[in-house]
C-alpha positions as a Python dict, from the first residue, in 0.01 Angstrom:
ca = {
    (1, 'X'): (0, 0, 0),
    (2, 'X'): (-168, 294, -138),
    (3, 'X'): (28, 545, -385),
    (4, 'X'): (-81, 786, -125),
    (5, 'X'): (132, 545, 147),
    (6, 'X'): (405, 478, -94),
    (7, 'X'): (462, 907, -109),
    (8, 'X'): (381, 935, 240),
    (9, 'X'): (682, 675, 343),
    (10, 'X'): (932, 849, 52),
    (11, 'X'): (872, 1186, 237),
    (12, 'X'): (921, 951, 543),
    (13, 'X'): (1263, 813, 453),
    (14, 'X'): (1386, 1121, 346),
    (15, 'X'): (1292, 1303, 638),
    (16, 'X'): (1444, 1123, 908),
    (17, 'X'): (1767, 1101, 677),
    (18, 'X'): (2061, 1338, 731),
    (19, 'X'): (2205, 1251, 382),
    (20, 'X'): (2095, 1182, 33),
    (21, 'X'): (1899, 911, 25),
    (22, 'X'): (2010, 664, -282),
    (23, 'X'): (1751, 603, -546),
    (24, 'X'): (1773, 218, -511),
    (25, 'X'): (1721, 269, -119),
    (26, 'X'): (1392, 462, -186),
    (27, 'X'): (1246, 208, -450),
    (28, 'X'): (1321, -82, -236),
    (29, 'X'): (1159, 36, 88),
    (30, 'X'): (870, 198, -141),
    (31, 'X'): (803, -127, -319),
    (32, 'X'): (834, 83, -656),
    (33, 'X'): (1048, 80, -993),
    (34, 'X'): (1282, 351, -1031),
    (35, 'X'): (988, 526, -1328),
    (36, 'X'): (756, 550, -1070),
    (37, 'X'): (986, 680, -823),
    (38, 'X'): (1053, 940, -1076),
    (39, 'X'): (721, 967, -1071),
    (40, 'X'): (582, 1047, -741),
    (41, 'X'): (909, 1278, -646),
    (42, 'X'): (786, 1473, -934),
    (43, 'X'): (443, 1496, -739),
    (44, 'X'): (600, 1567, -380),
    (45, 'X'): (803, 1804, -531),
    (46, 'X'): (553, 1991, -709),
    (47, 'X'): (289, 1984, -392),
    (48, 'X'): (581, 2110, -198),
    (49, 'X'): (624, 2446, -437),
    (50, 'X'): (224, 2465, -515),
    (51, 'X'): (184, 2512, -118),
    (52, 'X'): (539, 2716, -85),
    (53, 'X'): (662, 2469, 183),
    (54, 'X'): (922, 2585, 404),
    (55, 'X'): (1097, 2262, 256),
    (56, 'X'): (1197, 2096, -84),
    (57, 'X'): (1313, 1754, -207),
    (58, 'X'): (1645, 1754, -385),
    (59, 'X'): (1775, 1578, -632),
    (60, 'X'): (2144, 1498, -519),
    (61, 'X'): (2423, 1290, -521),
    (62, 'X'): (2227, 1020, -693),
    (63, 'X'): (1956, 982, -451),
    (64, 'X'): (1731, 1239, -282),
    (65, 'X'): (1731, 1453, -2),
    (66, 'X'): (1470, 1687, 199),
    (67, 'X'): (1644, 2031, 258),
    (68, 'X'): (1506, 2332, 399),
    (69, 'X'): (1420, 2564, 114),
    (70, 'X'): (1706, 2851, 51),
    (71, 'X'): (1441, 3149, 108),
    (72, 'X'): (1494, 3084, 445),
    (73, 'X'): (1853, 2996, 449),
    (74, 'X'): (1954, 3365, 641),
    (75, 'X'): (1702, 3301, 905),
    (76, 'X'): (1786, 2964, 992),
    (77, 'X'): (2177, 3037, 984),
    (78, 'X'): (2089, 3297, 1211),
    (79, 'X'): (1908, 3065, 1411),
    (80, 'X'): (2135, 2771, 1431),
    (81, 'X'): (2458, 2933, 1275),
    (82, 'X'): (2627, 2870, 1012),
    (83, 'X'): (2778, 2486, 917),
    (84, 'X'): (3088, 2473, 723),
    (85, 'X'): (3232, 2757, 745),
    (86, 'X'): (3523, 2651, 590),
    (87, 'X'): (3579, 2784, 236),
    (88, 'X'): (3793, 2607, -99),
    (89, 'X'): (4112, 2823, -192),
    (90, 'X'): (4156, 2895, -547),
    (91, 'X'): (4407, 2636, -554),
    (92, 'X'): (4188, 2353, -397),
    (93, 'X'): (3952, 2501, -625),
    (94, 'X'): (4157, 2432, -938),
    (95, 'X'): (4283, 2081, -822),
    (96, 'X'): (3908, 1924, -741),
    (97, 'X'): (3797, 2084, -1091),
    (98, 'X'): (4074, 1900, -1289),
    (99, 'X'): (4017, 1576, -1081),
    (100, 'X'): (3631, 1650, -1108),
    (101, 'X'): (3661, 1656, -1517),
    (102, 'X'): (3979, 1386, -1580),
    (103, 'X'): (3831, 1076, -1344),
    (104, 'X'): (4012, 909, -1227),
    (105, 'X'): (4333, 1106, -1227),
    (106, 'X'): (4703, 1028, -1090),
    (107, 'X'): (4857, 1300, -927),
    (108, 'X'): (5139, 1320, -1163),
    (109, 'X'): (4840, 1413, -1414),
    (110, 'X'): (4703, 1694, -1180),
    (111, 'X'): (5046, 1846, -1166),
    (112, 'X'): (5159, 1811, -1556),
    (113, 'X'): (4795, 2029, -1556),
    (114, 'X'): (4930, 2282, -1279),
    (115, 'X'): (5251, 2301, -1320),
    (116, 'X'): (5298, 2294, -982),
    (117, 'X'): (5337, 2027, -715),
    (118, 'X'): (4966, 1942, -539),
    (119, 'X'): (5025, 1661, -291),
    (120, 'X'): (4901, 1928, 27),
    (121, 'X'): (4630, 2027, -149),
    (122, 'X'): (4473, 1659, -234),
    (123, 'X'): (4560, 1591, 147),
    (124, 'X'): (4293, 1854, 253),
    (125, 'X'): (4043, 1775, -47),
    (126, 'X'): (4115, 1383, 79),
    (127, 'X'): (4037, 1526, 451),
    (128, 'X'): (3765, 1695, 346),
    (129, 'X'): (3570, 1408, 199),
    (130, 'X'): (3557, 1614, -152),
    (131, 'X'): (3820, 1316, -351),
    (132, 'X'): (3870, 965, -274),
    (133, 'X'): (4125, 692, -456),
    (134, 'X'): (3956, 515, -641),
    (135, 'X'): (4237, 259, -737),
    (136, 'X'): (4586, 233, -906),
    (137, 'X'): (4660, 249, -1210),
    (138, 'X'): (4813, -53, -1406),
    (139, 'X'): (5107, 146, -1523),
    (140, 'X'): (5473, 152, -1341),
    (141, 'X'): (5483, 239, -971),
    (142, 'X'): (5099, 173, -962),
    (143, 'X'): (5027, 533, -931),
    (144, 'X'): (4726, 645, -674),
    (145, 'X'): (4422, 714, -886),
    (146, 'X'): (4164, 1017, -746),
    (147, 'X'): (3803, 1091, -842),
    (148, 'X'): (3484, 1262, -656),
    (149, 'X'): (3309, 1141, -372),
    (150, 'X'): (2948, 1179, -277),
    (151, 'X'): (2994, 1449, -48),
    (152, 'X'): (3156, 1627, -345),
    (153, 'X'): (2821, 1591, -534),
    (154, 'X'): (2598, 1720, -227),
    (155, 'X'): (2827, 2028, -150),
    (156, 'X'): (2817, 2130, -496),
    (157, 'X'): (2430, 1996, -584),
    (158, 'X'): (2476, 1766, -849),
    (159, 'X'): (2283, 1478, -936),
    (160, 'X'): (2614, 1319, -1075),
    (161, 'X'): (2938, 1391, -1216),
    (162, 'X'): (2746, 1397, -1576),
    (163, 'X'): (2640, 1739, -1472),
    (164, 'X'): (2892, 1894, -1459),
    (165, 'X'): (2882, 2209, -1707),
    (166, 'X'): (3046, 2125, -2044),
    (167, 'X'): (3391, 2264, -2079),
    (168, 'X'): (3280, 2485, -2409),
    (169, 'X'): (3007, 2587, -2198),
    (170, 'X'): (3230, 2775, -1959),
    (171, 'X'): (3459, 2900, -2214),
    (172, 'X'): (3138, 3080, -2344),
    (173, 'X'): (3088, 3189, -2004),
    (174, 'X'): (3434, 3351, -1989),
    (175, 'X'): (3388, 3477, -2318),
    (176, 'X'): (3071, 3658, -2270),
    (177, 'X'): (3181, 3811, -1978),
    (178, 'X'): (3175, 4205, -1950),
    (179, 'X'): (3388, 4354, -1681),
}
């Protein structure tokens, strides 16, 4: 197979895919190592801005995915409607952030952090596909231990937990703030 091919079935797989397609997924199919992978999304994605395509391949979740571009994100939600509708409470917010930056976390952990008891809250992150256990810990009681799912990394467009922004970061953030 051609390189041509080998791009031709990447945009392939990751069109008829509803969900991030993983990068070991795309080399396999491809016949590829993961550098040229690298390689040829680097290509796609550049011939997709070069020709200002309506769509764009995303790096996400630790795979790829095709998404429409977001310059057309008000049209097409006015089109189809809007997905999702449902937004994170401050609170929800807070929890998935600590559990997001401490992985994996007990709940006991979460709540020394809050202050404040959290087991609702992790229900409807858990129901939400946002956390996940991801064991017990090997202390007394074997407490439940939480960290991020996939979904979390799509819905919040990160390639992994690695990128999230740097705690000092933020702090500068806060600090450079003019209100």
């Amino acid at each position: 197979m051609s390189v041509e091919e080998k791009k031709a079935l990447i945009e392939a797989l990751l069109f008829i895919e509803n969900e991030p397609v993983p990068y070991g997924v795309i080399c396999k199919h491809a016949d590829i190592t993961k550098s040229e992978m690298a390689k040829y999304m680097k290509e796609l994605q550049d011939d997709y801005e070069v020709r200002q395509s309506g769509l764009l391949i995303n790096e996400v979740a630790e795979g790829y995915q095709m998404i429409a571009h977001p310059r057309f994100s008000l049209i097409l939600s006015k089109i189809y409607g809007v997905k999702n509708k449902s937004k994170l409470s401050k609170v929800s917010l807070e929890v998935l952030a600590i559990i997001a930056y401490k992985q994996p976390v007990t709940r006991a952990e979460i709540e020394s952090v809050r202050g404040v008891s959290t087991e609702r809250t992790i229900k409807q992150l858990l129901e939400k596909d946002l956390i996940t256990i991801v064991g017990r810990r090997e202390t007394v009681g074997r407490p439940i231990e939480l960290g991020t799912t996939k979904h979390f990394l799509k819905i919040f467009n990160l390639k992994s937990v690695k990128d999230l922004p740097q705690i000092r970061e933020i702090k500068e953030m806060e600090f450079n703030k003019t209100d």
